[in-house]
C-alpha positions in Angstrom: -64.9 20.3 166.8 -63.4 23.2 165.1 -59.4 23.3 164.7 -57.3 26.0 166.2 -56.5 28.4 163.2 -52.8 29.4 162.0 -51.4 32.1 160.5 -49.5 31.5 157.3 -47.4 33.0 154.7 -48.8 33.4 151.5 -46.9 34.6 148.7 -47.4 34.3 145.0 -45.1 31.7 142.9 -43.1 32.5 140.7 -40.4 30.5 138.7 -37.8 30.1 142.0 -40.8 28.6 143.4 -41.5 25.9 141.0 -39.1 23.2 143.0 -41.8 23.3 145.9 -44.9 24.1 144.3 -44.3 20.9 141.7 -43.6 19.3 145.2 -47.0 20.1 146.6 -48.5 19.4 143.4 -47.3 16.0 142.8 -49.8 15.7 146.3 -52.7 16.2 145.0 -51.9 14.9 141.5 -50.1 11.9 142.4 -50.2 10.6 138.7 -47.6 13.0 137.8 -43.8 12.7 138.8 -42.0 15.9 140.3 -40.3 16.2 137.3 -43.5 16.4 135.4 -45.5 18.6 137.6 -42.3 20.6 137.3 -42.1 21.0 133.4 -45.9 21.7 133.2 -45.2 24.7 135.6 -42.8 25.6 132.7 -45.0 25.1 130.2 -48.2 26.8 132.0 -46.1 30.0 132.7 -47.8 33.1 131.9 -50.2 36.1 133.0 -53.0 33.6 132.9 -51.2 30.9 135.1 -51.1 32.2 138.3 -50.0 30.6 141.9 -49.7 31.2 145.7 -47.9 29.0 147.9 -48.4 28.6 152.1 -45.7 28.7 154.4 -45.8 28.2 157.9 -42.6 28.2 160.0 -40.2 28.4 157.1 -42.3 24.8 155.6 -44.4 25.5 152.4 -47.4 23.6 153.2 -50.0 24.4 150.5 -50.7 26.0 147.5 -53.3 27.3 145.1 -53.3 27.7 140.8 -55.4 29.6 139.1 -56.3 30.0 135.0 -58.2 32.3 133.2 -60.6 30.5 131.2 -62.8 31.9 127.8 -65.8 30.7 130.0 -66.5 28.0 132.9 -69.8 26.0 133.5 -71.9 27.9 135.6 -70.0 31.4 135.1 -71.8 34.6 133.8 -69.2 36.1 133.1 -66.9 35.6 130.2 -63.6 35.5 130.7 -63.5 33.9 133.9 -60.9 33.0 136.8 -61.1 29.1 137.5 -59.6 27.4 140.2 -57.5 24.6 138.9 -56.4 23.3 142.2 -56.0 23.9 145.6 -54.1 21.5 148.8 -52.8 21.8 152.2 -51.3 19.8 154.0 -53.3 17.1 156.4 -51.1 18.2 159.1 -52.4 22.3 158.9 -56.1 21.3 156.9 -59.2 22.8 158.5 -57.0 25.9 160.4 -57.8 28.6 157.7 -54.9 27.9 155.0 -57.0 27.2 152.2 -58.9 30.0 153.1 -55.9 32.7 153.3 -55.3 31.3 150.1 -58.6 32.0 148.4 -58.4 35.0 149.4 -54.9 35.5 147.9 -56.4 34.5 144.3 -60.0 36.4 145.0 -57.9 39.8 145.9 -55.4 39.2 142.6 -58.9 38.5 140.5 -60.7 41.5 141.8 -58.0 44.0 141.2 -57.6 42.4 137.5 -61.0 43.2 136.8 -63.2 39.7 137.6 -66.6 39.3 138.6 -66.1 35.7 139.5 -64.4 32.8 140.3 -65.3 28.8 138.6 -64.3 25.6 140.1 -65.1 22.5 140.4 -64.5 18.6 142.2 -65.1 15.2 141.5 -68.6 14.0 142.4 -66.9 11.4 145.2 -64.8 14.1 146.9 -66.9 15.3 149.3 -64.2 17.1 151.3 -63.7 19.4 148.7 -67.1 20.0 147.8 -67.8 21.2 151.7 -64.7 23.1 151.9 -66.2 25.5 148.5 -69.5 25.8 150.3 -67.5 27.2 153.7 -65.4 29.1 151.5 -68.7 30.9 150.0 -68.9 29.4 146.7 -72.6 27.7 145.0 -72.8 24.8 143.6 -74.4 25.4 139.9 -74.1 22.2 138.2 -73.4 18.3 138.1 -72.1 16.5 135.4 -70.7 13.3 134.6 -68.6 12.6 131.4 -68.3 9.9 128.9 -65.4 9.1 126.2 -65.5 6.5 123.5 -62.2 5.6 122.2 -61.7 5.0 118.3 
């Protein structure tokens, strides 16, 4: 059954945004306080920390970051735009948001001079993984990593 879509807002953050978008974040990184999401915002601002937010009826409701990264796994090209993160509300998901957002960071990529985007999910989240196929990207790799504390 396919959602009714909705047309949002999307704007690109910038530091009077940070209130909201560190609200949204703390969402999808819930081990991060507010105040925490909000000082890495701080600390990440630059040309290669970028951000749109989604409104819809005066509510933000979503938001996507972006880096620019020497190289990501899978990536021909070198230096590369990755997606660091991207949510939407569970009241507006599956209506197009994450998609007008996409297309926010694929427009500001293309007119800076990139030839592609990198991403990537947790093996277990399986929502995200189908949302990057529908949104046109391929999977190229899977990895799992290991640590060893000294």
């Amino acid at each position: 059954m396919s959602r009714e879509q909705i047309r949002v807002n999307v704007r690109q953050a910038h530091q009077s945004d940070y209130e909201s978008w560190a609200t949204l974040r703390s969402q999808l990184w819930p081990s991060l306080s507010k105040d925490e999401h909000l000082q890495e915002l701080i600390d990440l601002e630059g040309e290669y920390y970028k951000g749109w937010i989604a409104s819809y009826e005066d509510q933000d409701i979503g938001f996507i970051e972006s880096s620019v990264r020497a190289f990501a796994n899978g990536c021909d090209h070198r230096p590369v735009v990755f997606l660091e993160g991207i949510w939407v509300h569970l009241m507006h998901q599956d209506k197009g948001v994450g998609h007008s957002l996409l297309l926010n960071l694929e427009k500001w990529a293309t007119e800076n001079g990139f030839k592609e985007i990198g991403s990537d999910t947790e093996l277990e989240n399986l929502k995200s993984q189908k949302a990057h196929i529908k949104w046109g990207f391929q999977e190229t790799e899977r990895v799992v990593y290991y640590r060893k504390k000294l």
